[in-house]
Predicted model as a PDB file, atoms N, CA, C, CB and O in Angstrom, pLDDT in the B-factor column:
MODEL        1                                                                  
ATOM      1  N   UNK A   1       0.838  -1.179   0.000  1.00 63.00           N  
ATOM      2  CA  UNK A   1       0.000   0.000   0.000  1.00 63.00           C  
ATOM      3  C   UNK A   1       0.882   1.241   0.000  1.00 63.00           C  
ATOM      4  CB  UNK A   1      -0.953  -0.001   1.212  1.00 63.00           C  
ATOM      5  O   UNK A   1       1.862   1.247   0.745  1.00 63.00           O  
ATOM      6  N   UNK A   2       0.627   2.265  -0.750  1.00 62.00           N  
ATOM      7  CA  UNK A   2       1.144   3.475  -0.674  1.00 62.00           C  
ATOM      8  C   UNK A   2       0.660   4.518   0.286  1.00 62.00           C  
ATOM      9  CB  UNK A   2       1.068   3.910  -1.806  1.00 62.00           C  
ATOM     10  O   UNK A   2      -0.429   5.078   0.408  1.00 62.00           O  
ATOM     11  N   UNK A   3       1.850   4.616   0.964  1.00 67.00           N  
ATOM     12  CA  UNK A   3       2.018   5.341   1.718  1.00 67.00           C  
ATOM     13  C   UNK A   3       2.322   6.895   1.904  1.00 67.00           C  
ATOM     14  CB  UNK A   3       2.554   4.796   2.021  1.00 67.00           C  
ATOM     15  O   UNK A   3       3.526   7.078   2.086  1.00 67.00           O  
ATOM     16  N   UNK A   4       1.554   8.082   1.908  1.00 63.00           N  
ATOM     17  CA  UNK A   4       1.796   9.466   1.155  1.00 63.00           C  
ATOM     18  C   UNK A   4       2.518   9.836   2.200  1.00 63.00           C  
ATOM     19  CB  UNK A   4       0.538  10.517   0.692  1.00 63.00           C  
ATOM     20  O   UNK A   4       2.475   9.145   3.217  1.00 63.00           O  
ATOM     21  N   UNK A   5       3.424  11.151   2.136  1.00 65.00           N  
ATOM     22  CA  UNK A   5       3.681  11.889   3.235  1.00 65.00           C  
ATOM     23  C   UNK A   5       3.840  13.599   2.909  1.00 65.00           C  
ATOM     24  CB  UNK A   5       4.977  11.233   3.847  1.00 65.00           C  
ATOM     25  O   UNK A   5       4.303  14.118   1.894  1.00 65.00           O  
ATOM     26  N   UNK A   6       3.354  14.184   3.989  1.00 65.00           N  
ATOM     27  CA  UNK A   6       3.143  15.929   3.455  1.00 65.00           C  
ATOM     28  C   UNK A   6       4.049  16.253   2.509  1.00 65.00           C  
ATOM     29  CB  UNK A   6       3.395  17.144   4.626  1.00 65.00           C  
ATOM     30  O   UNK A   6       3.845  17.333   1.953  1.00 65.00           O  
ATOM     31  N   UNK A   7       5.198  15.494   2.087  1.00 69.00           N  
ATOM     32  CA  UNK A   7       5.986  16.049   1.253  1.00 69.00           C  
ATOM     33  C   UNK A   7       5.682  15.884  -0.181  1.00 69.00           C  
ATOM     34  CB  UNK A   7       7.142  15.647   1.531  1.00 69.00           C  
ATOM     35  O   UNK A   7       6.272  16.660  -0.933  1.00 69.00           O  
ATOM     36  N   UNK A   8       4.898  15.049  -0.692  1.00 88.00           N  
ATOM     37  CA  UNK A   8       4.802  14.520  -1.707  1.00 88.00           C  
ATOM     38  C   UNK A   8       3.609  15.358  -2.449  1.00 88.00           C  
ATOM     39  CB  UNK A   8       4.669  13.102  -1.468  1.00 88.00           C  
ATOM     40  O   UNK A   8       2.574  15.466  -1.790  1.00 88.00           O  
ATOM     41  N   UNK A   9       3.628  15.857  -3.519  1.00 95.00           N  
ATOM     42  CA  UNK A   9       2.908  16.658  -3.844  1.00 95.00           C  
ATOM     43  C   UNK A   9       2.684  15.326  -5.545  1.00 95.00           C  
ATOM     44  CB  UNK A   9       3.667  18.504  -3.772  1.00 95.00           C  
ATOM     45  O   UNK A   9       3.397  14.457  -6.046  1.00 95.00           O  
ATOM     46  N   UNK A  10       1.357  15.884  -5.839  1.00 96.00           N  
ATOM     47  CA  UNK A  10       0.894  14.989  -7.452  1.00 96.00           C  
ATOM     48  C   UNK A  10       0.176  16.147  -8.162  1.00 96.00           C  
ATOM     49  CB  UNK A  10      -0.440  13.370  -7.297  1.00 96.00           C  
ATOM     50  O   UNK A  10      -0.542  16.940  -7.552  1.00 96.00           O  
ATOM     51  N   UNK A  11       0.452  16.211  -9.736  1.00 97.00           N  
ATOM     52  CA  UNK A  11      -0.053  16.625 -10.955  1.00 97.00           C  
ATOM     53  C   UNK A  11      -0.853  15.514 -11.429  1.00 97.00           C  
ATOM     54  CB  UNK A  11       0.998  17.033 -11.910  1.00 97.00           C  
ATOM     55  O   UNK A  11      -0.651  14.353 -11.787  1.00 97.00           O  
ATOM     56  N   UNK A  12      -2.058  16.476 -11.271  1.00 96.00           N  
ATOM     57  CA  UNK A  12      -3.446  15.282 -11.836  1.00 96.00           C  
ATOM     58  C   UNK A  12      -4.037  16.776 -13.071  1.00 96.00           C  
ATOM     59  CB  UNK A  12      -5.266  14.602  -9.868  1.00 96.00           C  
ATOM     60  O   UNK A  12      -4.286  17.981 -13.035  1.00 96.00           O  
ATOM     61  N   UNK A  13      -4.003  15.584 -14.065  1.00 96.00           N  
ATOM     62  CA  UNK A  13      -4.601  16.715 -15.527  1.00 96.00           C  
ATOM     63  C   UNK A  13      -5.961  15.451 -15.906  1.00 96.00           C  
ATOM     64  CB  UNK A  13      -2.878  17.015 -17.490  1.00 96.00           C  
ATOM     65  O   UNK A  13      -6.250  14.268 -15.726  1.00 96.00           O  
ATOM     66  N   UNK A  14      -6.458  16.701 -16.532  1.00 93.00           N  
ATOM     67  CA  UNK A  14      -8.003  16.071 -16.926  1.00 93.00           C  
ATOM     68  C   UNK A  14      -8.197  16.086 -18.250  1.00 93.00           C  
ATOM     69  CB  UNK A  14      -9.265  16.852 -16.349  1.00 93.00           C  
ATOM     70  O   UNK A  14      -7.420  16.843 -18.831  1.00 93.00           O  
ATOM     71  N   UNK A  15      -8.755  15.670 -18.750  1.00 89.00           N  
ATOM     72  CA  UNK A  15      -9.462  15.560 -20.264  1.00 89.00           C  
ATOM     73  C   UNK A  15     -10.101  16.212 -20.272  1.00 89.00           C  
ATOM     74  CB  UNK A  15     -10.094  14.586 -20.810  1.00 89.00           C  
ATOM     75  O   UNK A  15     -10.320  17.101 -19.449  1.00 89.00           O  
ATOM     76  N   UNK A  16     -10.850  15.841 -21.685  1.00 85.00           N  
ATOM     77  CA  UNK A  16     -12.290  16.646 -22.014  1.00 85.00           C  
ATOM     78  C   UNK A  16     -12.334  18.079 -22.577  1.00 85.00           C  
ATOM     79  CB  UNK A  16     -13.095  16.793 -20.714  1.00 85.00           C  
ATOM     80  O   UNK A  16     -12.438  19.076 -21.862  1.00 85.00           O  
ATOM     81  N   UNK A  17     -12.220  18.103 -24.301  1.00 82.00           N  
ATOM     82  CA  UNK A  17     -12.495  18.727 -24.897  1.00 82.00           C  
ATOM     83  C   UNK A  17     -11.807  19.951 -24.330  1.00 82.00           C  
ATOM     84  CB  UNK A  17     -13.656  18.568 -25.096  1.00 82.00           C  
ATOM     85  O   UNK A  17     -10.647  19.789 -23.952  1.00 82.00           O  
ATOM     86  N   UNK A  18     -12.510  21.501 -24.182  1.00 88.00           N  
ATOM     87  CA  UNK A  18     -11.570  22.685 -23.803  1.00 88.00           C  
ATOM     88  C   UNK A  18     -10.491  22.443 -22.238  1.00 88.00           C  
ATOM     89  CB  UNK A  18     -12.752  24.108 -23.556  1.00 88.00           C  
ATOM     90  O   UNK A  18      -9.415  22.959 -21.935  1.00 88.00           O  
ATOM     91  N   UNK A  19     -11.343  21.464 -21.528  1.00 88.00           N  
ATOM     92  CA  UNK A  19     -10.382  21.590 -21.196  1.00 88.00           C  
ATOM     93  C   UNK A  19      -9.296  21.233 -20.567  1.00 88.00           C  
ATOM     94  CB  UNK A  19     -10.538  21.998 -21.069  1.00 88.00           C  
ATOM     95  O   UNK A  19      -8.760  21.535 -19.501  1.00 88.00           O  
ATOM     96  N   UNK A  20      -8.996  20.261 -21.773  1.00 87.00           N  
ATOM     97  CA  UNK A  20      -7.634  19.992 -22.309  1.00 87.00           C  
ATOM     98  C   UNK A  20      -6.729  20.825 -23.166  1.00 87.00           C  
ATOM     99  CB  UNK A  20      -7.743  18.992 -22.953  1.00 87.00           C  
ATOM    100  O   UNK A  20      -5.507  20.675 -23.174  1.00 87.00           O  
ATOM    101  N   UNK A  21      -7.283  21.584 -23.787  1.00 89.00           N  
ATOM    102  CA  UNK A  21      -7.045  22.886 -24.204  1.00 89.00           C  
ATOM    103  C   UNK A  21      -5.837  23.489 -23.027  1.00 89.00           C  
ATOM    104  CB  UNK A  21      -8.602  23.757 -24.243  1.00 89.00           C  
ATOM    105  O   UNK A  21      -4.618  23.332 -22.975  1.00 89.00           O  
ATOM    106  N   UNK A  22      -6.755  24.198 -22.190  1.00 91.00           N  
ATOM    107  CA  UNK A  22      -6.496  24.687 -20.783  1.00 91.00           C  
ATOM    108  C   UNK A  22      -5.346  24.185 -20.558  1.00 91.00           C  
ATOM    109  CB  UNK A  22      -7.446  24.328 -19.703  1.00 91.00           C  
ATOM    110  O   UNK A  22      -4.326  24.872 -20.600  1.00 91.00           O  
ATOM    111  N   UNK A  23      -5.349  22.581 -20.215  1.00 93.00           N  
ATOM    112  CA  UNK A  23      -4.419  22.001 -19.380  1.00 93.00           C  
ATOM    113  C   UNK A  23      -3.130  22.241 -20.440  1.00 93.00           C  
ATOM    114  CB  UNK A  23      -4.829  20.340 -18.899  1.00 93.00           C  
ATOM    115  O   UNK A  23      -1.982  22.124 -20.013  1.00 93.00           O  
ATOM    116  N   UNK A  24      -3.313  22.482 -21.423  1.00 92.00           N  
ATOM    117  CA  UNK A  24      -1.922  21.792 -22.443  1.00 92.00           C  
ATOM    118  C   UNK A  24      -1.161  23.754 -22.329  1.00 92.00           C  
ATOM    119  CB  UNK A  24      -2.663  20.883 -24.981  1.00 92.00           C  
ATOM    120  O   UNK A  24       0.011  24.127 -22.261  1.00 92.00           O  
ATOM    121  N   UNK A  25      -2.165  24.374 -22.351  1.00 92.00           N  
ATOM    122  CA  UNK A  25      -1.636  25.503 -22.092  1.00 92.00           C  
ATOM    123  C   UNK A  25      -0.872  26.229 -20.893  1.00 92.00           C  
ATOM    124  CB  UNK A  25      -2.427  26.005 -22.315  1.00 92.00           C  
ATOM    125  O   UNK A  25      -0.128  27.208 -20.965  1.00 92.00           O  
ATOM    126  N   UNK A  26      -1.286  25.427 -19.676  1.00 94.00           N  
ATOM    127  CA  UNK A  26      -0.662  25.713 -18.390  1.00 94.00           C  
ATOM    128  C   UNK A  26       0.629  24.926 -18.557  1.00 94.00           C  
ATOM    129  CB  UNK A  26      -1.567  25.272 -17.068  1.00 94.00           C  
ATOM    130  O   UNK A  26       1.771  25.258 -18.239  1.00 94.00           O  
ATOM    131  N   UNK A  27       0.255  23.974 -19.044  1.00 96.00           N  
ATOM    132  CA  UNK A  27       1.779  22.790 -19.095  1.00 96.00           C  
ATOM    133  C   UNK A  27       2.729  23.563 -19.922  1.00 96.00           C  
ATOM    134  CB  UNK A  27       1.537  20.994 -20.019  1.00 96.00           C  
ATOM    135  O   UNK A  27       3.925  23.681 -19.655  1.00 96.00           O  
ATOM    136  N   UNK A  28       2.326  23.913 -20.608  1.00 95.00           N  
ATOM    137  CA  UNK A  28       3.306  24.700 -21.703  1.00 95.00           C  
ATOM    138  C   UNK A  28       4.367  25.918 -20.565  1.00 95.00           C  
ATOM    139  CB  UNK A  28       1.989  25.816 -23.151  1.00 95.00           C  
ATOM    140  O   UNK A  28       5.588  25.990 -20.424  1.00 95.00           O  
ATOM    141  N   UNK A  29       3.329  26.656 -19.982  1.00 95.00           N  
ATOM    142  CA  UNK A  29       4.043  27.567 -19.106  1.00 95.00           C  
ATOM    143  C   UNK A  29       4.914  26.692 -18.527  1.00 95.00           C  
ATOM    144  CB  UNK A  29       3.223  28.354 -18.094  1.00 95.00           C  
ATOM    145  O   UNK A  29       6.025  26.768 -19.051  1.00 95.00           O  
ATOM    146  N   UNK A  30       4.834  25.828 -17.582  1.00 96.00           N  
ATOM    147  CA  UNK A  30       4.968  25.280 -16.887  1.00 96.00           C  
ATOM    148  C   UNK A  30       6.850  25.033 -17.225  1.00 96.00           C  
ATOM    149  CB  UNK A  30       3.818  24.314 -16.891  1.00 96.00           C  
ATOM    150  O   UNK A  30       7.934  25.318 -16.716  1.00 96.00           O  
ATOM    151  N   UNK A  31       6.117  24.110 -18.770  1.00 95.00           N  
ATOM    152  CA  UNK A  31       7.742  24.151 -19.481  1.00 95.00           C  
ATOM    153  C   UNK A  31       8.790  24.752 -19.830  1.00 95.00           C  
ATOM    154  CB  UNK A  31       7.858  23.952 -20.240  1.00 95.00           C  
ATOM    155  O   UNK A  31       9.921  24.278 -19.932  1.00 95.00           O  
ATOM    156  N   UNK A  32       8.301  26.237 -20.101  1.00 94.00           N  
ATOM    157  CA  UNK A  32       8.753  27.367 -20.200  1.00 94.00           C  
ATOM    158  C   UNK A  32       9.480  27.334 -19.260  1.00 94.00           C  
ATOM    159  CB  UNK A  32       8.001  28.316 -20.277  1.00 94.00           C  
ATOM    160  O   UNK A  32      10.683  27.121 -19.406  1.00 94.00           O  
ATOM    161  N   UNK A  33       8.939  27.530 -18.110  1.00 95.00           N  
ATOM    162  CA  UNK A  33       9.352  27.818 -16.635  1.00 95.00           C  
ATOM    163  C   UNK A  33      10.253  27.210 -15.827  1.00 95.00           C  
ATOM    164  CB  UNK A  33       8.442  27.729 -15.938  1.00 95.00           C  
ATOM    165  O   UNK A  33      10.711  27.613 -14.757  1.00 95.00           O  
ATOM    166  N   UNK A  34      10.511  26.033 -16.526  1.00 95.00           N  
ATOM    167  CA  UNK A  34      11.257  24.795 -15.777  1.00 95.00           C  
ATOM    168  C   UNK A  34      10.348  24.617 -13.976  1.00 95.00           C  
ATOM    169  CB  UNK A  34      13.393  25.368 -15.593  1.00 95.00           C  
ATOM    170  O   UNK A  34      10.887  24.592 -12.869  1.00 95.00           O  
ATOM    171  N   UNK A  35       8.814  24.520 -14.339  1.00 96.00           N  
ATOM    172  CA  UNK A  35       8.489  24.237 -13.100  1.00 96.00           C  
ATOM    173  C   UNK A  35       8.382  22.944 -12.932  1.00 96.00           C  
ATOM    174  CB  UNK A  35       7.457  24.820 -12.715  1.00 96.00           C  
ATOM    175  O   UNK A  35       7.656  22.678 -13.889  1.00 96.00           O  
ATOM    176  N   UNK A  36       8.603  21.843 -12.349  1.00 96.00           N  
ATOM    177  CA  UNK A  36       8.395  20.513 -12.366  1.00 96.00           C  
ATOM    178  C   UNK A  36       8.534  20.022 -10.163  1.00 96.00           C  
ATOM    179  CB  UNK A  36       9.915  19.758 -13.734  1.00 96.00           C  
ATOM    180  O   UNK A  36       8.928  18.952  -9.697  1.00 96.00           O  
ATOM    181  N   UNK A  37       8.290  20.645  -9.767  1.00 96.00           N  
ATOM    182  CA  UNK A  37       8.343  20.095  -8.289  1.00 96.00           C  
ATOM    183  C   UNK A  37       7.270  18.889  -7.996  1.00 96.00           C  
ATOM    184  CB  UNK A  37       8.010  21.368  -7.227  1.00 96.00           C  
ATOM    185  O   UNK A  37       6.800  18.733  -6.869  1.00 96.00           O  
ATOM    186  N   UNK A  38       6.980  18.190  -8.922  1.00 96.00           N  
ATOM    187  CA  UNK A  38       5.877  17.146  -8.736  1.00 96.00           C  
ATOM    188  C   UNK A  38       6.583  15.896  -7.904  1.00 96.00           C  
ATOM    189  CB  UNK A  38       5.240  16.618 -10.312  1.00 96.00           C  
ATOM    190  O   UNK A  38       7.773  16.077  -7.648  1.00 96.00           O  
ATOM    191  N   UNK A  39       6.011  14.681  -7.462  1.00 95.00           N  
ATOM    192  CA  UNK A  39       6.333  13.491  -6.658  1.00 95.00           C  
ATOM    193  C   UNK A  39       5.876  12.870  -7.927  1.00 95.00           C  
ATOM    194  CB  UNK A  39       5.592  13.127  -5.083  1.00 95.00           C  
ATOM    195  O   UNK A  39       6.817  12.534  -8.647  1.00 95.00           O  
ATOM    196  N   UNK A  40       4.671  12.620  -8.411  1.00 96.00           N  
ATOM    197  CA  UNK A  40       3.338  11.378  -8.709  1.00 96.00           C  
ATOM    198  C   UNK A  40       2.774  12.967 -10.116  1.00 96.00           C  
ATOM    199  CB  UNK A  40       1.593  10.809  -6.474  1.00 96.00           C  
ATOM    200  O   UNK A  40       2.755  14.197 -10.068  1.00 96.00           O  
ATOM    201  N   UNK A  41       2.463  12.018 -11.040  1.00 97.00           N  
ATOM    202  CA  UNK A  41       1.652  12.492 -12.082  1.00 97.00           C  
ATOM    203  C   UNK A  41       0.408  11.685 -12.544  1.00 97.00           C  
ATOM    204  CB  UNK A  41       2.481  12.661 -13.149  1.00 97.00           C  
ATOM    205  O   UNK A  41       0.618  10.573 -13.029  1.00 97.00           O  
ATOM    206  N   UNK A  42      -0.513  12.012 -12.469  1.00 96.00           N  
ATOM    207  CA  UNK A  42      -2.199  11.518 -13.093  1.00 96.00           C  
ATOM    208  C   UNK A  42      -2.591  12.256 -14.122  1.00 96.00           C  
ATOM    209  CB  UNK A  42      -3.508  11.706 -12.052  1.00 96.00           C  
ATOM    210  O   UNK A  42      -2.447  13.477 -14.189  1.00 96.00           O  
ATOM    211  N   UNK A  43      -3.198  11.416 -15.123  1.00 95.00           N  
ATOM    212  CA  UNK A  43      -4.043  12.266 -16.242  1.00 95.00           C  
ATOM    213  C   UNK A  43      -4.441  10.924 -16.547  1.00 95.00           C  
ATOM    214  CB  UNK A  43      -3.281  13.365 -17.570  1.00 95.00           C  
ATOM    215  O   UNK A  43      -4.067   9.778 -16.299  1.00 95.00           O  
ATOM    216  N   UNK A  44      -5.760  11.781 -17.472  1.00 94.00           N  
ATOM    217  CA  UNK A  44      -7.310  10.975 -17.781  1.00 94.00           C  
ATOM    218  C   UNK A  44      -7.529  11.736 -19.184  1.00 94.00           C  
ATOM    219  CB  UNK A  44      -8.869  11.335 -16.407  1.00 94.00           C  
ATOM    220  O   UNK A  44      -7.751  12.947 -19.166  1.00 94.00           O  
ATOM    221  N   UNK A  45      -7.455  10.911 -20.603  1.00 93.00           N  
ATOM    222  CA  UNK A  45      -8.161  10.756 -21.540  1.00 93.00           C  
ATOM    223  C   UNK A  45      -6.844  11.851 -22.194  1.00 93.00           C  
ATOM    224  CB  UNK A  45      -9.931  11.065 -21.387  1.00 93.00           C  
ATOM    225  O   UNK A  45      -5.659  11.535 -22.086  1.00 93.00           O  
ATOM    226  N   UNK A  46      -7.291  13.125 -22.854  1.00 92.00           N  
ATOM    227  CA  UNK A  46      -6.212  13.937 -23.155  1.00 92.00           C  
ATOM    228  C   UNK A  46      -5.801  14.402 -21.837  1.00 92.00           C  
ATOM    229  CB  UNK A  46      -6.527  15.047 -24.137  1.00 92.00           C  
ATOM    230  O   UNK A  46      -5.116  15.422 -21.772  1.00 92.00           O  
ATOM    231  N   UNK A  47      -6.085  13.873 -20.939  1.00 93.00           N  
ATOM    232  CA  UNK A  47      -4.686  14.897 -20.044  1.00 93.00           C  
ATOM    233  C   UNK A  47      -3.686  13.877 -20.232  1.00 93.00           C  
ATOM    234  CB  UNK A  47      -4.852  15.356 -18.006  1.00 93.00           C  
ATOM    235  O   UNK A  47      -2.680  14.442 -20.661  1.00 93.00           O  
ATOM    236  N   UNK A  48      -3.552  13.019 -20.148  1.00 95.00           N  
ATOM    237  CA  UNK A  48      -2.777  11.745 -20.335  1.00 95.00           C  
ATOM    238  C   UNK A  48      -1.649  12.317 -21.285  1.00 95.00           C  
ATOM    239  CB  UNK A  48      -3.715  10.405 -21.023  1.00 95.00           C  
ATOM    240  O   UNK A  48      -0.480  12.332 -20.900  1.00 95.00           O  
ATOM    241  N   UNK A  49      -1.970  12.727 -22.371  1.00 93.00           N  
ATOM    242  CA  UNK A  49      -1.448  13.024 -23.782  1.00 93.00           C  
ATOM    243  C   UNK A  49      -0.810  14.559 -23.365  1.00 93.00           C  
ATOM    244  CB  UNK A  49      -2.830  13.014 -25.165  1.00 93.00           C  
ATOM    245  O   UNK A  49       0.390  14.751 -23.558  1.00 93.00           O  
ATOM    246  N   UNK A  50      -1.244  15.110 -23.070  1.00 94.00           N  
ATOM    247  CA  UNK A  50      -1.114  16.546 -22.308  1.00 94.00           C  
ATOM    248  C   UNK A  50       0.419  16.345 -21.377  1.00 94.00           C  
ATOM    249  CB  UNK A  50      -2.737  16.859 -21.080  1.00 94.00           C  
ATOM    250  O   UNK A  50       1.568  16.755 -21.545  1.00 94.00           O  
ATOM    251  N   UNK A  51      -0.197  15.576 -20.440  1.00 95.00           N  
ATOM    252  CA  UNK A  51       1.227  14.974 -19.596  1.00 95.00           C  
ATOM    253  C   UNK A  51       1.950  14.442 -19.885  1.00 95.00           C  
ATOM    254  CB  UNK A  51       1.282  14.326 -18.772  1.00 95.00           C  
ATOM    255  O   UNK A  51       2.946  14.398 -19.162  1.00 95.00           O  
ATOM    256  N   UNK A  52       1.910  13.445 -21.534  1.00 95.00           N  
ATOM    257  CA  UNK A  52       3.134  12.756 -21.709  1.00 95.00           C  
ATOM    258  C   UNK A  52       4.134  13.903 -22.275  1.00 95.00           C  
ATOM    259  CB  UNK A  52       2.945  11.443 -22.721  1.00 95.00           C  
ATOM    260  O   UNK A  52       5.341  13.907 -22.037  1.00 95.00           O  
ATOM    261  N   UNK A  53       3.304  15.102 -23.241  1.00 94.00           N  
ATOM    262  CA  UNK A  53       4.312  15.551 -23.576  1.00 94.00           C  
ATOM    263  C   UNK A  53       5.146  16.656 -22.648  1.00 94.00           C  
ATOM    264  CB  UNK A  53       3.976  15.916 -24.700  1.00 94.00           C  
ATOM    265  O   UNK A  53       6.225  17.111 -23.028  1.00 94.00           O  
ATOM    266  N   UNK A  54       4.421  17.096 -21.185  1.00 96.00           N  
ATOM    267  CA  UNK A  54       4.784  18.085 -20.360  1.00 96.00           C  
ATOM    268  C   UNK A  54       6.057  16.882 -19.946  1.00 96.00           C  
ATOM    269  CB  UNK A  54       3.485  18.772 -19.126  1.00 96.00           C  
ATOM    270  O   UNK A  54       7.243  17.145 -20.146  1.00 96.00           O  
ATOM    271  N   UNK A  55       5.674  15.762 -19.444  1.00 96.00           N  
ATOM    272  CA  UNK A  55       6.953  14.756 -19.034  1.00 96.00           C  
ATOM    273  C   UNK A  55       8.236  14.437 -19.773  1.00 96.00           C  
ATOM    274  CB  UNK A  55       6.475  13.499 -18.916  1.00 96.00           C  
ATOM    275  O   UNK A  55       9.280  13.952 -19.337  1.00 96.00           O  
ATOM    276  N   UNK A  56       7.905  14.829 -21.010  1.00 96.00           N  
ATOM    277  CA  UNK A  56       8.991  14.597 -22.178  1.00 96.00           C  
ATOM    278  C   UNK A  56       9.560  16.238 -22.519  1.00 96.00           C  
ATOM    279  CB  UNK A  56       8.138  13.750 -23.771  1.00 96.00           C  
ATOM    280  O   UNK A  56      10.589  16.518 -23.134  1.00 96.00           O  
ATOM    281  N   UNK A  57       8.758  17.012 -22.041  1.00 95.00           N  
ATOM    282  CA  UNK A  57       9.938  18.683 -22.190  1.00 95.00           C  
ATOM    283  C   UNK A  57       9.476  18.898 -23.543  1.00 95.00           C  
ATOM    284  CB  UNK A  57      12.156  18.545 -22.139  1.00 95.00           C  
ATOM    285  O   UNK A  57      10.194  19.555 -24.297  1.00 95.00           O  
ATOM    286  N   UNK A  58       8.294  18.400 -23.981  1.00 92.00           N  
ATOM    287  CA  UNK A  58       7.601  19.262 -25.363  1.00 92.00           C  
ATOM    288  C   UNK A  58       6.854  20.155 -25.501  1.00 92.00           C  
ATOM    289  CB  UNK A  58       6.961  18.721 -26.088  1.00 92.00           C  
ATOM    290  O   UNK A  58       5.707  19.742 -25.675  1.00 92.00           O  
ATOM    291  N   UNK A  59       6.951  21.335 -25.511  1.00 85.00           N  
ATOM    292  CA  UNK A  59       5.338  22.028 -25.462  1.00 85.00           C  
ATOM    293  C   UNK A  59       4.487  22.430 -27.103  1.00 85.00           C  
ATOM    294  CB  UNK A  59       5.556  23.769 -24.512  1.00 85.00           C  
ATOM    295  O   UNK A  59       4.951  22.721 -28.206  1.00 85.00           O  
ATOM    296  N   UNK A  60       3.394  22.309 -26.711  1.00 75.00           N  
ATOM    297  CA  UNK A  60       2.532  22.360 -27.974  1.00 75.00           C  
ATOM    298  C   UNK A  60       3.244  22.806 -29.214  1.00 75.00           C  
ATOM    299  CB  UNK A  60       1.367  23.296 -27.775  1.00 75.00           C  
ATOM    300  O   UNK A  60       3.535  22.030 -30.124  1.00 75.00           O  
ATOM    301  N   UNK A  61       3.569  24.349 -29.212  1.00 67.00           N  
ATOM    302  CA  UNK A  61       4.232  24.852 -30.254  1.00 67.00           C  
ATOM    303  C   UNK A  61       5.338  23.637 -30.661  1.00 67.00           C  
ATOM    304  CB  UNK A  61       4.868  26.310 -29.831  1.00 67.00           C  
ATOM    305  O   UNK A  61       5.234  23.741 -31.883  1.00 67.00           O  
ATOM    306  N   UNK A  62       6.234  22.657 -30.480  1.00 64.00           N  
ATOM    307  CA  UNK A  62       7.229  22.099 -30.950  1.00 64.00           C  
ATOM    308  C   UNK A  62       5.958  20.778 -31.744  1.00 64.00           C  
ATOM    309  CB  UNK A  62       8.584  21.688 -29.609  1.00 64.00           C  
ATOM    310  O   UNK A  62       6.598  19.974 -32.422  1.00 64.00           O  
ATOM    311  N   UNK A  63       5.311  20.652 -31.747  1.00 52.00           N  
ATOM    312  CA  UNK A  63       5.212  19.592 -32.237  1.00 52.00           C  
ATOM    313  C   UNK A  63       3.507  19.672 -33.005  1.00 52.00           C  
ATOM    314  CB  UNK A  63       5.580  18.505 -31.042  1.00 52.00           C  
ATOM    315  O   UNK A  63       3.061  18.703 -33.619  1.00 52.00           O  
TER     316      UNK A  63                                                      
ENDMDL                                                                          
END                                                                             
């Protein structure tokens, strides 16, 4: 069983039409930014797709 502790922080992205939009656009900043302080990553439907490419250092414009 997993065990959390206050330190552990998770990126959960969502699907669904705009907004996935949304999400791919924050990720983008995100990339820009070199923000990545995550533990654990979740995504559902296009966030999934959203997150593989925030996890791989792609943002929208490259591809």
């Amino acid at each position: 069983m997993y065990q959390s502790t206050p330190s552990d922080s998770a990126l959960v992205v969502e699907g669904g039409a705009m907004r996935g939009v949304l999400a791919s656009g924050i990720l983008d900043e995100f990339i820009h930014q070199s923000f990545n302080p995550f533990d654990m990553y979740l995504g559902v439907s296009a966030g999934a797709g959203n997150l593989a490419a925030y996890l791989a250092n792609i943002p929208e414009d490259l591809h």
